[in-house]
PLY file of the C-alpha trace (Angstrom):
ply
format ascii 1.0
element vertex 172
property float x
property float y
property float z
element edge 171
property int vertex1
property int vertex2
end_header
67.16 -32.45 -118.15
67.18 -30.59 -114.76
64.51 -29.10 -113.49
64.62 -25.87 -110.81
61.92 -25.50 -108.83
60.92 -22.68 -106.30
58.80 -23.65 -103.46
56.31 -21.16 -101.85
53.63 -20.97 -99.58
51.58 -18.87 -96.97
51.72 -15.80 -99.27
48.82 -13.62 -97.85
49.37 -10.88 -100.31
48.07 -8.30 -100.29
46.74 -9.07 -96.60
50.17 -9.66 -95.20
52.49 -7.80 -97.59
51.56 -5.62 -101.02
53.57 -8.02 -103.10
56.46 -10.78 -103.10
59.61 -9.60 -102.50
61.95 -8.39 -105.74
63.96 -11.58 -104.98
61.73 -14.10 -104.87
59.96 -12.53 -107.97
63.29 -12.93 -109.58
63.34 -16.63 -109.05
60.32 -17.53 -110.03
61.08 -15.91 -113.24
63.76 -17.74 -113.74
62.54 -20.93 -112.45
61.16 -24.04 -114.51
58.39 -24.85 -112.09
56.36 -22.34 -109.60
55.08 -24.80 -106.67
52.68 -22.74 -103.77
51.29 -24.45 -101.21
48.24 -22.29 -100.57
47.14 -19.30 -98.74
47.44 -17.01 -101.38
44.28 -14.54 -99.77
43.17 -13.00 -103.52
43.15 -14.46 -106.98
45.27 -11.59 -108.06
48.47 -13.41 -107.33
47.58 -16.58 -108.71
47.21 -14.41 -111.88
50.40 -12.92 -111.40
52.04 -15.58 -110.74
50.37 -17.91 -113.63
51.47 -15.18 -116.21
55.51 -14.51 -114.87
56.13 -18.75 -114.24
56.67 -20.82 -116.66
54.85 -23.23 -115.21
52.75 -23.33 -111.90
51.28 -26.23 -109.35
49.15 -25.08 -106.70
46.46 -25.29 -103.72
44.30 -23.78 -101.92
44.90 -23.19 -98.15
42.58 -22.16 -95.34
42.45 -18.71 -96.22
41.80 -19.08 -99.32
37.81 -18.77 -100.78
35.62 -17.82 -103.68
37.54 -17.70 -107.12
40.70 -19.77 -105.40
38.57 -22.51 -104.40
37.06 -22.77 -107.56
40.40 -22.47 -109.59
42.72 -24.26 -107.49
42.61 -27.83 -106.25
43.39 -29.16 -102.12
45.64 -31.56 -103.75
47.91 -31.32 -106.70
50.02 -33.52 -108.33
53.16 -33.41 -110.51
55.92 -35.45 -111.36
59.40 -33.56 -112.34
61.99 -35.66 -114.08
60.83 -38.25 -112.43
60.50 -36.68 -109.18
56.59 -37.39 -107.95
55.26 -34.23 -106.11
52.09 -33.87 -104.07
51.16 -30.34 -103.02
48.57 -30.06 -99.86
48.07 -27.19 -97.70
47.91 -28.43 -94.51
49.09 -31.65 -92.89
47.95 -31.43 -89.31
50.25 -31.33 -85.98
54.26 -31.69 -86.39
54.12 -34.78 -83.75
53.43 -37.51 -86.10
53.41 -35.80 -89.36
55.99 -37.85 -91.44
53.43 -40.80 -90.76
50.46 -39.69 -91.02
51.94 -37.99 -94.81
53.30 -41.37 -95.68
50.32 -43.16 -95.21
48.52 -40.07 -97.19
50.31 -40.09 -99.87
52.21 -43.27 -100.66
52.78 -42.80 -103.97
55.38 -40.02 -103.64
58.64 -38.90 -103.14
58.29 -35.56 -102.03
54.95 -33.63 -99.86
54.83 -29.94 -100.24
52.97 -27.63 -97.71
52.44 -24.93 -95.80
49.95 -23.63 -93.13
52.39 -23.38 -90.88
54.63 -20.92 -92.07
57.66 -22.40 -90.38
60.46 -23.93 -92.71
60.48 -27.93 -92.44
62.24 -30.23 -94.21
62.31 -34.27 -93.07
61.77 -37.66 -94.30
59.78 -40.32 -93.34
60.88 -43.71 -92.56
59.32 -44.77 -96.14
61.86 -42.42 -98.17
58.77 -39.41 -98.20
60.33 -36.19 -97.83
58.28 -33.49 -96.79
59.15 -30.13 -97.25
57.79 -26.48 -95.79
59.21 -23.62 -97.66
57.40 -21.06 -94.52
56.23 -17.82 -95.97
58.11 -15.35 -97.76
55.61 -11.94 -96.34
54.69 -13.65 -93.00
57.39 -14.96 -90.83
55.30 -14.85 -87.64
57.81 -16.28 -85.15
60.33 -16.86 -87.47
63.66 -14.96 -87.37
63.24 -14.48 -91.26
61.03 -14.95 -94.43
61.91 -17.86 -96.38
61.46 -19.69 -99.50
62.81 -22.89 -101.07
64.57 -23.53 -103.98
65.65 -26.90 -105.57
66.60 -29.53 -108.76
64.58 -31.77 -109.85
66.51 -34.96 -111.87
66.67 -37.58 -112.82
64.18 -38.97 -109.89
65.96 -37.49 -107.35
65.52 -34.01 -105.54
69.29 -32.13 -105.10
70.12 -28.73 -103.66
67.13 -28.18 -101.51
68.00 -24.76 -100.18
65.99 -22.62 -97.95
66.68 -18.91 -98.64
66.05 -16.03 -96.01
64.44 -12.88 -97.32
65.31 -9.41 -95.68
63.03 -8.96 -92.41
60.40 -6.09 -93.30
57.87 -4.73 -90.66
54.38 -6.15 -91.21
51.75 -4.41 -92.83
49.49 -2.62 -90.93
0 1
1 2
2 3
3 4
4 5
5 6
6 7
7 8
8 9
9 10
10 11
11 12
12 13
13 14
14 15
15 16
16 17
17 18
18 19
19 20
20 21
21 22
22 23
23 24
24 25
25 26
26 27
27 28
28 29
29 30
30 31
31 32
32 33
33 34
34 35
35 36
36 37
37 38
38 39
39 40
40 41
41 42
42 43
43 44
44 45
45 46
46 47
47 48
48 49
49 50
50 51
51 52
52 53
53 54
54 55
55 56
56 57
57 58
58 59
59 60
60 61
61 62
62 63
63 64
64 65
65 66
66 67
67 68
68 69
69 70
70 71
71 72
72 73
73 74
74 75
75 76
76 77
77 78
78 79
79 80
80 81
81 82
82 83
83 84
84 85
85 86
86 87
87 88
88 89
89 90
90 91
91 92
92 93
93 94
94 95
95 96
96 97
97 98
98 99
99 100
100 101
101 102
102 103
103 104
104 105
105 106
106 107
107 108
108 109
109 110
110 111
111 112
112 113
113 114
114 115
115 116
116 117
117 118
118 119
119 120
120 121
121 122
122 123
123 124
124 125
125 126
126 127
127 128
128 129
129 130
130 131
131 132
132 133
133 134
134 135
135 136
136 137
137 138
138 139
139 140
140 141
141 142
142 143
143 144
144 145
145 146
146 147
147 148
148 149
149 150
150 151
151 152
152 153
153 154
154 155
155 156
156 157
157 158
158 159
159 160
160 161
161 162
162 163
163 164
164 165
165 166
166 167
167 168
168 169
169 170
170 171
């Protein structure tokens, strides 16, 4: 049975942005599985988002202290229709990142993270794909805020798609 999947990360609310955007909020609600990466910034949003996905996987990030630490682990693990997922926050410098994450986590098929808030999606020479969705409230020097979306079967991941939210001027 398929499984969709959205793909988050670098959320900062409510440093960065009151709230997700009405789009994204849609697809999580009508995804099977919530993934975020870390940097969430206050528990109130891993609340939030526990109670409106059907089913959440996430880690703490950098900014990310107190209650967050306690409830959420650096690493998380989950395997999707056969898909295995690890979840980290950060994974170091680009140069040499799809080997330093294959030799980190060998025993999966796809690395989720964030930290950088800049959309990536490769593979490693040993078949790990590692995938970025950026930030959907922080773009930093990104044309747009993104997400991911994508279907998990059958041990394979299909229609990884990065979406672009509207551009909205940052919080002061």
């Amino acid at each position: 049975m398929p499984v969709s999947v959205v793909f988050i990360a670098d959320t900062h609310v409510p440093k960065r942005a009151r709230d997700l955007p009405g789009p994204l909020w849609d697809r999580i609600e009508a995804a099977d599985v919530v993934v975020h990466a870390g940097d969430w910034v206050d528990v109130a949003l891993l609340d939030e988002l526990t109670q409106r996905s059907r089913q959440l996987v996430g880690v703490h990030g950098n900014n990310d202290h107190g209650v967050l630490r306690e409830r959420l682990p650096e690493v998380a693990r989950v395997e999707l229709d056969g898909v295995r997922i690890a979840v980290v926050h950060e994974t170091g410098d680009a140069a040499g990142r799809e080997q330093r994450c294959a030799a980190r986590f060998p025993d999966v098929d796809v690395l989720v993270f964030g930290h950088s808030h800049i959309p990536w999606d490769t593979t490693a020479s040993t078949g790990l794909r590692l995938l970025n969705p950026g930030s959907p409230t922080d773009r930093r020097r990104q044309p747009f805020a993104t997400y991911l979306t994508a279907t998990a079967e059958a041990g394979q991941l299909r229609d990884v798609a990065l979406h672009r939210l509207p551009v909205r001027p940052p919080r002061r």
